[in-house]
N, C-alpha and C positions, 0 to 999 in steps of 0.2 A: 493473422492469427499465429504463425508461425514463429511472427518476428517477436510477438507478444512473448511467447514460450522462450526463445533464443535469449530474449533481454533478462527474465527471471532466472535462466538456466544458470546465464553472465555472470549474473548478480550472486545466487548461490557459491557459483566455483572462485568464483573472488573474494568469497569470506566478507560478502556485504549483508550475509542475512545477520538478525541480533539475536534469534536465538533458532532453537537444534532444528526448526522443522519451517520456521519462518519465511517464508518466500518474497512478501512484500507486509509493510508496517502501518498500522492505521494515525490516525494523529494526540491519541494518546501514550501510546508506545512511541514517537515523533519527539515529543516535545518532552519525553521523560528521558530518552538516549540527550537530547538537545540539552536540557537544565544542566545535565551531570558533565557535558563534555565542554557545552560552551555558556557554564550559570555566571563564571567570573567575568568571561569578556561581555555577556552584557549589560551585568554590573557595572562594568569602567565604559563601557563605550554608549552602551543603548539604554541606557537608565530612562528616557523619556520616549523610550519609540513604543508604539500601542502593540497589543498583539494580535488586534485585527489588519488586515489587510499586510499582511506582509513586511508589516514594518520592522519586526524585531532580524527577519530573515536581508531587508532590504540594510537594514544597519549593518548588520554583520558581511554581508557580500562587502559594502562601502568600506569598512576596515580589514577587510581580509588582510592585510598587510601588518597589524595589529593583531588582530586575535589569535590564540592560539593554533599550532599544527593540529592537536586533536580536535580541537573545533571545526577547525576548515575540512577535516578529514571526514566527518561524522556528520558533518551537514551535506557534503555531499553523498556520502553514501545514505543519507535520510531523504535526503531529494531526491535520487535514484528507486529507492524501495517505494516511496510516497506514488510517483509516477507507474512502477509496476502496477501498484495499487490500483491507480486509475484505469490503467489499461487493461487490466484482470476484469475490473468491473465491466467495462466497458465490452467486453469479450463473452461474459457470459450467456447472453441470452444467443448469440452465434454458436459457441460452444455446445450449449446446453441446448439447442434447438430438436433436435433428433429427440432426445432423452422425453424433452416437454411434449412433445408433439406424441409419443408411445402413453407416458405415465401418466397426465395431467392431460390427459381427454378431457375438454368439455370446462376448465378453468376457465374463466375469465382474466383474461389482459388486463393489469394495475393493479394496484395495490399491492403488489408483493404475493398476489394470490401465487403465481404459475411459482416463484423463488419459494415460497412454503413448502409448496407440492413437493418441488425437487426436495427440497429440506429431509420431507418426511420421509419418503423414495432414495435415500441414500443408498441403501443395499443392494440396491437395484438398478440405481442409474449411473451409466458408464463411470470409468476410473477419470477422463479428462474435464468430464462435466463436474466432477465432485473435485478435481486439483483445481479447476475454475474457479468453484465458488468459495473453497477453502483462500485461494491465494485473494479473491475478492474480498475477502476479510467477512463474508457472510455467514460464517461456520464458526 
């Protein structure tokens, strides 16, 4: 959990978030930073690579030698925030465990029920539970 925090904290003091409160980037914000920075090299390089399965990402790693500095730059720092991403998710119901277990008595597990709960109980539930599900991109 720590290293979770340590790696977002990284990210921020590095000037990898894209905008003023940004922690980690979902994959529409992903692939809108992506078009702008790297729309020409995959134009000239990845004209036929699909956008599922990592193809368009697998093209541009294979020419990195070829595509632009801001492209290489901004795909890393997009594969950086992507991975916060996952690990924010993946953190929350650890994080947020204490919180769920006071507010959301009596919830039922799935569906998103107990993550509502919290949702609604923002006022109220700690400051790290609510940076949790904010950087989880749930908020």
């Amino acid at each position: 959990m720590v290293r979770i925090f340590c790696l977002l904290s990284a990210l921020v003091w590095a000037g990898f978030a894209p905008a003023a409160n940004a922690q980690t980037v979902g994959f529409a914000e992903a692939i809108k930073i992506l078009s702008s920075s790297c729309g020409k090299d995959i134009e000239t390089y990845c004209k036929s690579a699909n956008l599922g399965n990592n193809e368009i990402g697998s093209c541009l790693e294979n020419n990195k030698s070829k595509v632009s500095d801001q492209c290489n730059v901004d795909r890393a720092r997009v594969s950086a925030l992507l991975e916060a991403r996952f690990a924010a998710q993946a953190a929350v119901p650890k994080v947020c465990e204490r919180d769920s277990r006071q507010y959301c008595k009596g919830m039922k597990p799935g569906s998103g029920h107990i993550l509502k709960c919290l949702l609604k109980a923002e006022k109220v539930v700690g400051k790290d539970c609510n940076q949790a599900i904010d950087w989880a991109g749930y908020r």
